[in-house]
Structure formats: C-alpha cells, structure tokens
N, C-alpha and C positions, 0 to 999 in steps of 0.2 A: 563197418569195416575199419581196420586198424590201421596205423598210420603204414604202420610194415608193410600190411598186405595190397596196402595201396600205391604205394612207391611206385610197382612195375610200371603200372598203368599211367602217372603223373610222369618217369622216365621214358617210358614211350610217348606220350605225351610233348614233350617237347622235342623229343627227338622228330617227330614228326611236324611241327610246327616249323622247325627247319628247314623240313624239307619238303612241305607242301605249298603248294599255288596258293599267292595270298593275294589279295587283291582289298581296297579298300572300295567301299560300295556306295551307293547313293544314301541308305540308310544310316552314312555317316558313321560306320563300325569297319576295323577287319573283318573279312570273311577268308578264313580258308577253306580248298577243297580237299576231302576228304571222303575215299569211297565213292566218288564220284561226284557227292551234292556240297553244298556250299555252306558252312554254321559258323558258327562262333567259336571259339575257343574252349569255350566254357560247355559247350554243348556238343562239343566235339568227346570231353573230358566225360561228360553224363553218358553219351553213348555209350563208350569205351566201357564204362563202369557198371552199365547194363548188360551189357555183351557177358563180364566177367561174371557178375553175380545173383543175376537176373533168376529168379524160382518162380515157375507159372502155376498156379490152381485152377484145380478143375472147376470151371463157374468164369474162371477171370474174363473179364468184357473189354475189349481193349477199343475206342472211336481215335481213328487216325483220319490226318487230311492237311493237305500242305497250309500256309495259313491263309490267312482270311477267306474263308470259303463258308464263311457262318458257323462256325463251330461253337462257340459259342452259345446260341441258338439251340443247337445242335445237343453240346450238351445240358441244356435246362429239359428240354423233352425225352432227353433216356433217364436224366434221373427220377421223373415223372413215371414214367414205364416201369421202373425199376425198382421205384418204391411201389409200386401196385397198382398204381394210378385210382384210388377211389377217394372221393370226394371227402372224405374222414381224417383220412392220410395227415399226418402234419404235414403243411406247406416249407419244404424247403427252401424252397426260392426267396422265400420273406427273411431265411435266415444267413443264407450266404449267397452271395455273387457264384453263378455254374461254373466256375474256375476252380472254386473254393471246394464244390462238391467234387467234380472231376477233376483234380491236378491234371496238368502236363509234367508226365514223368520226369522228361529230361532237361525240366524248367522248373522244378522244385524247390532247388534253394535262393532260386529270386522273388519265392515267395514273403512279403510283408507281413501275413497273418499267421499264424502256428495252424497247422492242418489238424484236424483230431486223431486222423493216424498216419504214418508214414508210408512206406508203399509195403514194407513187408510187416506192417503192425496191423494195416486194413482189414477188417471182416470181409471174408466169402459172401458172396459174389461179390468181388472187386470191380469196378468200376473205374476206368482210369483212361487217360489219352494222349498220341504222341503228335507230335508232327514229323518223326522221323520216317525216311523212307522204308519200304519194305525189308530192301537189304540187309539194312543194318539193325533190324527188330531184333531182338534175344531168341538165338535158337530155341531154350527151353519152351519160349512163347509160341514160334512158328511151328515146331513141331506137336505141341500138344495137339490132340483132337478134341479137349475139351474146352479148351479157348478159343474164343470167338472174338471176328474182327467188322467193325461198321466202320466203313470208307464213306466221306462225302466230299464232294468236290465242284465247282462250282465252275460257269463258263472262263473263261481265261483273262479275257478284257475286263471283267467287273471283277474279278480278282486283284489284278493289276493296278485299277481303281481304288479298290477296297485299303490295298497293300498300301498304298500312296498317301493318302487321308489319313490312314493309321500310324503311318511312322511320323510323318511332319506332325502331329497332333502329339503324339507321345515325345516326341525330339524337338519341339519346339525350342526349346530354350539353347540348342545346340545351333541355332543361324538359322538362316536364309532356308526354305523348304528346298529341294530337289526340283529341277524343273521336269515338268513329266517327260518331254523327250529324252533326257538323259534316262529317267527310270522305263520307259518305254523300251528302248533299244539293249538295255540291263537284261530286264526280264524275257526277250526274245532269245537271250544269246545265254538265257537261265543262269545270271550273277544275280542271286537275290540267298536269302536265309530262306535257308531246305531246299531252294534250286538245284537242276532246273527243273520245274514246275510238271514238265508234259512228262518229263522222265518217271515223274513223281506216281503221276496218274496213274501212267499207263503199267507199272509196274504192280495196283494195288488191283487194276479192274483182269489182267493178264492170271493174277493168282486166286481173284474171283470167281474168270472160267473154270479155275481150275479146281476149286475149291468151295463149290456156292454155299455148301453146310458150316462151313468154317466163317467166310466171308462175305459180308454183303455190303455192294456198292452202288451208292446212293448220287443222285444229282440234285441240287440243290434247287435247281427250276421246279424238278417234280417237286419237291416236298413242300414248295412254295405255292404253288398253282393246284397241287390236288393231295393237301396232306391228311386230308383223312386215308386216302389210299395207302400214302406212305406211311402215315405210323402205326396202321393196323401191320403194315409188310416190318417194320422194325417192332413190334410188339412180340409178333410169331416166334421172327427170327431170334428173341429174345427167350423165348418160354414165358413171355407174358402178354397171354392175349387178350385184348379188352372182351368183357364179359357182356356187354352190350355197348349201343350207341351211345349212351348219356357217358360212360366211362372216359369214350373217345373223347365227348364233348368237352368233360371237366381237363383231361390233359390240354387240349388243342387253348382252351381259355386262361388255364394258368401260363401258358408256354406261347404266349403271344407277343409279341413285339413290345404292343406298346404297353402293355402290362409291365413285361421287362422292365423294356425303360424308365418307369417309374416309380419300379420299388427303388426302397432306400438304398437295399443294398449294391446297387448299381448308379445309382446318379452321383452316389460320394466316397471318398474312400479312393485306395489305390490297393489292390491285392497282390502286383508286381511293383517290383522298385522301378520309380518313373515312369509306372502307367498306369493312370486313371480308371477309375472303373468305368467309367461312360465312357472313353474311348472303344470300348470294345458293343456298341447301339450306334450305329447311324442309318444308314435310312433303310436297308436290306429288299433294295429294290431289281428287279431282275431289268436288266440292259443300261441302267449308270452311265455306263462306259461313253455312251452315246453324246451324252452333257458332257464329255471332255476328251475325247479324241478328234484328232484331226482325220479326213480320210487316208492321208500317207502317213498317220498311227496305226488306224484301221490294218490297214495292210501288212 
C-alpha cells in the first residue's frame, strides 16, 4: 500500500486516538479502546488496514484466541496438520519458532526475523493468526464460505496467570512487575490488550453455533487432557485427516511441550522486538491459577 492510499486510514487514525478512551494499564503500555476491546496504537492501525485491504482465499485458515491461551502450542500442531503430518515431512519446528510459521497478522511488523512471505505474497492454503476479536475480522474473511476459523481459549484464571508471567518477563527491564491484584481487578473489569477477554470468547463460540462448518472452537483443557480426540477433531475440520494412529502419534510427539521447549529455535533468539522466544514455554499447566490467587482473587 502507498503512502497516498494509506493517509486516510493513519488520518483517521489519530483522529480517533483523540477521541478514544485511553487508559494506561498494568502491562505498562497505553491501551485505547476501540470498537469496543482495548490495543495498542499500533494495533489498532493494523486492524484498520485489514479492514481496508484485507483479500481472503479460498483454502485461507485463520486460528484466533485472545492471548495466552496456548496459542502458541496451538499453532506448532496445525502447522503439523497442515503440512500432512507424516513422519517424512521435513520437521518445521527444527526450523522456526510456531510464530515464525504462523504470523500474527496484526503483529507483523514487530517481527525481528523477515518472514518468507508476507500475508498477501503467502501460498494457498494460507495459514495465519489474529488475536483480534470477531468484530473487527475483515469482512472479505468473515464472509467467505471457504475460510475457516479455529478458536481456542482457555479457563480464565490461568489465562490471567499465564498474561501476568508473560508481561513482567518480557517488560522486565521496564521496573518493578505489576502486583497481581492490580492485574487481577484489570482483567475483571476487561482493561487488558484484546480485552475484555469473556467479550472475546463469547463472541467466537456465539458465531460457532452459528457457523460450525466455518468455525471451530476449542478449549484448551480438552486438548490437553484428551488430544488425540482433539487433533483428530482439528485434522477433519481441516481436510487433513490422519490416515492412521501412528500419523497421530508422530504429530502429538513433535508438537509436545517439552520437545518445544528444547529446540533451539525457541530457547534463544527473540522473533518479536523485546520478546524472547522462551517466554512464550512455561509450564502449560491446567489450574496454575491455584499457586497464586488469593480466594478474594478467586472470586
């Protein structure tokens, strides 16, 4: 896009910056709101620019999920899926950080590493991921019938957990962490980046009733507790259905935690400016939340 034909968008842009609710957050950033959820500036600007010029393909596979809900995770097992999933396959994973392979659309130019294609240079079946809410997705996206949407989302207190761990680790060098009751009472009253959270939710799994061929939404306990179930259920929903058991096995063994964790391309390295690639591995445990809420947290 040209500078011309970006103007409007950068003029509204500010103009709206003006005039929108701004609040400074625990995460130690502005957030304004916007359309209803809470981002950055910068992401607010991405939106916007998707909205304008956003073209969907038939094949495009879009995983959306507010953050930390494993995504991550999340995406190292569809691009598993997605390459075929057989044992032959070159190992992806060995080669780039699941960031690298799935961008976050509206998080692309805090990328550190050069992508191999950009979002409209990608090969069919495109492969890509937002944390934006439903809302503000690009018409041409929502209305296709041949794009397809995987939601996952995860309990709310280990999210909140999850959220917490991850910003003071990445914003370390910016002071003192957040104490969690302040971030506690934040994320209830949904002032957090892509807040608020249950808005988030409930807005992906509402257009899942409504839509189950288009979209499918995931919960992060099932896929943790019984994911041969679930990634045979996101294989289908893919048009790539594993051809036998051992097919499953080989995904589930490259796409395991602690595997992750130890390839290179995740222990070092930063693929976003000011965040590490191991920040995004810590212990992906279901109830966390437990080890550091108070019961009037709880509540």
């Amino acid at each position: 896009m040209s500078d011309k034909e970006s103007s409007p968008i950068i003029n509204n842009l500010m103009e709206m910056n003006e005039e929108a609710l701004k609040t400074f957050s625990w995460n130690k950033s502005d957030l304004y709101q916007w359309e209803g959820f809470w981002c950055h500036p910068s992401i607010m600007k991405a939106a916007m620019d998707l909205k304008a010029t956003f073209k969907s393909y038939p094949n495009d596979v879009l995983l959306a999920s507010s953050m930390k809900t494993r995504s991550t995770w999340f995406k190292a097992i569809c691009v598993c899926i997605m390459q075929g999933n057989k044992e032959e396959d070159e190992d992806l994973l060995v080669k780039g950080n699941p960031h690298f392979h799935v961008p976050t659309i509206e998080a692309m130019k805090y990328y550190t590493k050069a992508l191999a294609h950009d979002l409209y240079t990608m090969p069919s079946p495109r492969l890509f991921h937002t944390h934006l809410p439903y809302r503000v997705l690009p018409d041409s996206f929502k209305n296709s019938d041949n794009c397809k949407i995987i939601y996952i989302t995860r309990n709310p207190k280990d999210t909140l957990i999850s959220m917490w761990h991850f910003i003071n680790y990445s914003h370390k060098s910016l002071g003192n962490p957040s104490p969690l009751e302040e971030v506690v009472e934040s994320f209830c009253n949904g002032v957090h980046l892509y807040g608020p959270f249950f808005e988030h939710v409930l807005e992906y799994w509402e257009e899942s009733k409504k839509m189950p061929q288009k979209i499918l939404f995931l919960k992060y306990e099932n896929l943790k507790m019984d994911p041969k179930k679930e990634l045979k259920k996101i294989a289908l929903f893919l048009g790539k259905p594993f051809r036998n058991e051992e097919d499953l096995e080989i995904v589930l063994n490259k796409c395991s935690l602690e595997r992750l964790k130890n390839l290179e391309v995740n222990k070092s390295g930063s693929l976003f400016y000011g965040v590490p690639n191991n920040s995004f591995f810590r212990k992906g445990i279901i109830g966390d939340w437990k080890n550091h809420m108070t019961p009037e947290m709880e509540e």
